[in-house]
MDAnalysis code that builds the backbone (N, CA, C; Angstrom):
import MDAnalysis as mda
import numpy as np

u = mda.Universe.empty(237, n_residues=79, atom_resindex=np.repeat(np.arange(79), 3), trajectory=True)
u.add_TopologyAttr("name", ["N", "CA", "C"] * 79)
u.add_TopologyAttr("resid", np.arange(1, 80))
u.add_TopologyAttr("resname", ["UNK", "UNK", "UNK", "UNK", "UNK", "UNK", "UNK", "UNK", "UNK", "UNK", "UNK", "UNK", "UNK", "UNK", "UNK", "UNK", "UNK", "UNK", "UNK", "UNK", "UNK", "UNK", "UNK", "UNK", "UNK", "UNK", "UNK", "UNK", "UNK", "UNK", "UNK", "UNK", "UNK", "UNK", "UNK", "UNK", "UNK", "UNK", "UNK", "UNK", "UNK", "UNK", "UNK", "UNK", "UNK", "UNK", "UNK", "UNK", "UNK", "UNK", "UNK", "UNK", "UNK", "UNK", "UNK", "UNK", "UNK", "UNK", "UNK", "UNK", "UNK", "UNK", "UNK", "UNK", "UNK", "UNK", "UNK", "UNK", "UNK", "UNK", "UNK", "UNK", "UNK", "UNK", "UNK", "UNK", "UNK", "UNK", "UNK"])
u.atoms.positions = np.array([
    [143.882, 199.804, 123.049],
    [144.747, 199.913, 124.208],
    [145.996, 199.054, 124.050],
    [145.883, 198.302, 123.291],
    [147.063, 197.058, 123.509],
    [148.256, 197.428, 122.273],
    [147.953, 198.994, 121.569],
    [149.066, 199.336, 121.154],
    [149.809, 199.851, 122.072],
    [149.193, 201.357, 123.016],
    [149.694, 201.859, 124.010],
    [150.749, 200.808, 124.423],
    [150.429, 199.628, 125.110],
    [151.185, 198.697, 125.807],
    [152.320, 198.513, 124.911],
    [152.441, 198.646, 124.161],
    [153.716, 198.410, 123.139],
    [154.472, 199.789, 123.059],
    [153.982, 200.728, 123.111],
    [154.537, 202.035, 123.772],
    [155.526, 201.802, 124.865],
    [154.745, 201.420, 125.819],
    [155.141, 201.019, 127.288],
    [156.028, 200.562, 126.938],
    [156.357, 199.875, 126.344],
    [157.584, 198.284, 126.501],
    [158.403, 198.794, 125.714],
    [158.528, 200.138, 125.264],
    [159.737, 200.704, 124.338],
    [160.849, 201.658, 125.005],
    [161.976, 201.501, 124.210],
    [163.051, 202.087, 124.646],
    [162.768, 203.485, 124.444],
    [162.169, 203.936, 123.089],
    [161.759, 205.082, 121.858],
    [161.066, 204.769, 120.872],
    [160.954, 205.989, 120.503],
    [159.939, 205.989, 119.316],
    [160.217, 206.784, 118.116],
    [160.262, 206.132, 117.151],
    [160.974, 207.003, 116.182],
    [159.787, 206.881, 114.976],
    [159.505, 207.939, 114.582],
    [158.781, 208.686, 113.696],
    [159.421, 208.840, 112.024],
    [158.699, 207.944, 111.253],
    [159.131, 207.944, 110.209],
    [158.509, 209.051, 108.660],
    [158.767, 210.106, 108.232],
    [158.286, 210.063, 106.937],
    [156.483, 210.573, 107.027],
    [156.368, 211.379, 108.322],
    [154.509, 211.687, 108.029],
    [154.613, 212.898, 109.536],
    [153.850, 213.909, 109.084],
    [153.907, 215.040, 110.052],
    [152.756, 215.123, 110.702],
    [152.439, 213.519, 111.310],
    [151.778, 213.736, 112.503],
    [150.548, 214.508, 112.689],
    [150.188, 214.697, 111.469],
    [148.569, 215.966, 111.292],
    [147.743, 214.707, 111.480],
    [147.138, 213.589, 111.377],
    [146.311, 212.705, 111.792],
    [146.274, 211.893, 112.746],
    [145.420, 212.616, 113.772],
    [145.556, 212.280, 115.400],
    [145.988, 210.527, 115.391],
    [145.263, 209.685, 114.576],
    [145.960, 207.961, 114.760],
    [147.315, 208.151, 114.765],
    [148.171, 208.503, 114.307],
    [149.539, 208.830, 114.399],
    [149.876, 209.580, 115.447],
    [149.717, 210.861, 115.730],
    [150.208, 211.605, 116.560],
    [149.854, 210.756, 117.983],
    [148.841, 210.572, 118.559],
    [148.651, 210.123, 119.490],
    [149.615, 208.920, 120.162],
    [150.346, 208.282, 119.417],
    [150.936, 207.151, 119.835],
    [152.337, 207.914, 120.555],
    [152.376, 209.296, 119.605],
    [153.840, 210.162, 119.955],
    [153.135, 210.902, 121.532],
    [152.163, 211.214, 121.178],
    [151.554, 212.064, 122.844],
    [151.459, 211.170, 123.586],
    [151.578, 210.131, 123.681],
    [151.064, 208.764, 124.731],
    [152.502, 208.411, 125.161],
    [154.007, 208.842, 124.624],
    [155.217, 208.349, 124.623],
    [155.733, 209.581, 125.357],
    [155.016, 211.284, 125.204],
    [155.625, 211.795, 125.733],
    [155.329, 212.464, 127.237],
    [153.911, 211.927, 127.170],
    [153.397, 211.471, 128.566],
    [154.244, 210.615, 129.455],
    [154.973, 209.762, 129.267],
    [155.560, 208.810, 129.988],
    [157.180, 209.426, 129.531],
    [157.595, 209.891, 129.295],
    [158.695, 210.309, 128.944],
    [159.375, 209.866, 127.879],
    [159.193, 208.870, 127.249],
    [159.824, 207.893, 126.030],
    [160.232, 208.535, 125.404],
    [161.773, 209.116, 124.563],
    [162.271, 209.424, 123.640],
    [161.747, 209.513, 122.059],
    [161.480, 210.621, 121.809],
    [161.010, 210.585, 120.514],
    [162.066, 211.158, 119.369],
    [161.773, 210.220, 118.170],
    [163.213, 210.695, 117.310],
    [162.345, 210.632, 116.058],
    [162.293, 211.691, 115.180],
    [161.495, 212.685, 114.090],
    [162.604, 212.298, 113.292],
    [161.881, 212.048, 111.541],
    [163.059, 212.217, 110.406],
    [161.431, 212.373, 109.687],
    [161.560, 213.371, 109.257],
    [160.405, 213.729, 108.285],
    [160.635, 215.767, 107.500],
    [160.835, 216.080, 106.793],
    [160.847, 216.877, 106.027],
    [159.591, 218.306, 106.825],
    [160.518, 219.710, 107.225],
    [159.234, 220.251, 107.493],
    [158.990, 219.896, 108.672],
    [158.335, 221.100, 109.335],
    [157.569, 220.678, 110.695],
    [156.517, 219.782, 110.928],
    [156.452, 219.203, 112.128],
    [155.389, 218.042, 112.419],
    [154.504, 218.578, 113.525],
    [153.787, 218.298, 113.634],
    [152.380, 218.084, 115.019],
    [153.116, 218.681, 116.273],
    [154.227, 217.206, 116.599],
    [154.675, 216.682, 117.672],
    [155.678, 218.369, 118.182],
    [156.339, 218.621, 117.052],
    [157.164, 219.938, 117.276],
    [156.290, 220.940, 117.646],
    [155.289, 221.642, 116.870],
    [154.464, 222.659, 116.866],
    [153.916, 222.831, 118.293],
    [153.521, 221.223, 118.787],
    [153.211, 220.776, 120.401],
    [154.349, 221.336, 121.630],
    [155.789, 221.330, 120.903],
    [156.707, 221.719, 121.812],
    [156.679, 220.681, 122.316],
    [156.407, 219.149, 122.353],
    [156.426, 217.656, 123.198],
    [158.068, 217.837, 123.885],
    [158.289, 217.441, 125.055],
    [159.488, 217.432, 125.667],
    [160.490, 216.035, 125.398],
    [159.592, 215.258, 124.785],
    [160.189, 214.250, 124.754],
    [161.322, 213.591, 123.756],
    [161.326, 214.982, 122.510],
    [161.454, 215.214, 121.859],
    [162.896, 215.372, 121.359],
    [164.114, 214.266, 121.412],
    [165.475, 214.016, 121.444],
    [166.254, 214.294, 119.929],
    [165.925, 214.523, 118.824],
    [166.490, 214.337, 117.493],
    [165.034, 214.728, 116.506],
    [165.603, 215.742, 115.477],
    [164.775, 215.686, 114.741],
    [165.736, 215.668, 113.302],
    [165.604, 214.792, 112.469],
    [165.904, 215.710, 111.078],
    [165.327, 215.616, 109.758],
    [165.920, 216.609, 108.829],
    [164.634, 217.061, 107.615],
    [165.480, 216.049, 106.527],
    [166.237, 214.892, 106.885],
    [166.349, 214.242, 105.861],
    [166.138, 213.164, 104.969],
    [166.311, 213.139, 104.310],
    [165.299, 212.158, 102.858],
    [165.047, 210.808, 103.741],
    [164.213, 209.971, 104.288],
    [163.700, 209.218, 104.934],
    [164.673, 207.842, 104.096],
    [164.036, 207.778, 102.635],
    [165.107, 206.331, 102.688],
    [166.061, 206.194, 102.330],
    [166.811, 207.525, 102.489],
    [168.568, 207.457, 102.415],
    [168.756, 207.301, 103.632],
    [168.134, 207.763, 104.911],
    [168.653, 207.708, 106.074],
    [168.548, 206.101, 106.847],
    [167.082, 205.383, 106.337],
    [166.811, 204.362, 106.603],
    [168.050, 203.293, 105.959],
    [167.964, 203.185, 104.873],
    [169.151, 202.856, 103.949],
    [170.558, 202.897, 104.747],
    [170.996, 204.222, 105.448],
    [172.850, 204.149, 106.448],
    [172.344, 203.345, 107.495],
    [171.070, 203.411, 107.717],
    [170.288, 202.633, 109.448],
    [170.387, 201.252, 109.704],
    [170.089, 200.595, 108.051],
    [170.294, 199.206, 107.985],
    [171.463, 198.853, 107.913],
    [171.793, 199.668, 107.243],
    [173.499, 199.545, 106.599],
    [174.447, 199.332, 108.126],
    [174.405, 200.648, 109.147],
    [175.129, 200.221, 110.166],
    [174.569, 199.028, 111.191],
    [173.499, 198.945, 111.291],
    [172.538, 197.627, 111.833],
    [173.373, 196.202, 111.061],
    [173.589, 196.725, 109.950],
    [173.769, 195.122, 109.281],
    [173.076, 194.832, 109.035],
    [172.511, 195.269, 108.498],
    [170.525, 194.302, 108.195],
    [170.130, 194.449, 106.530],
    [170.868, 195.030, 105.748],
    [171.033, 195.126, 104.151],
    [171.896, 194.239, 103.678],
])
């Protein structure tokens, strides 16, 4: 339960690099779109969360995970 709560206390949820076929994963995205929390997908290929039609569901894209992570830090400043 005391991940949920860390759910709670989020702005969003962003989904890295795994299509959500193993309920430990997916569930944290169904528990976010229960409450409405923004969900943001970068994974190659359809996921769980899509196939679900989840509403919560703000951004998805099919691109290479650590090139995108890589511009993420980069504009963060954090590289």
């Amino acid at each position: 339960m005391f991940m949920f709560l860390q759910v709670d206390s989020c702005d969003g949820v962003l989904v890295v690099g795994t299509s959500l076929e193993v309920f430990s994963a997916y569930r944290f995205v169904e528990y976010a779109n229960k409450r409405s929390i923004p969900i943001a997908i970068v994974n190659y290929g359809e996921t769980r969360a899509e196939r679900s039609k989840l509403s919560s569901i703000v951004y998805k894209s099919d691109s290479n995970c650590a090139v995108l992570m890589k511009q993420v830090l980069a504009a963060l400043q954090l590289s």
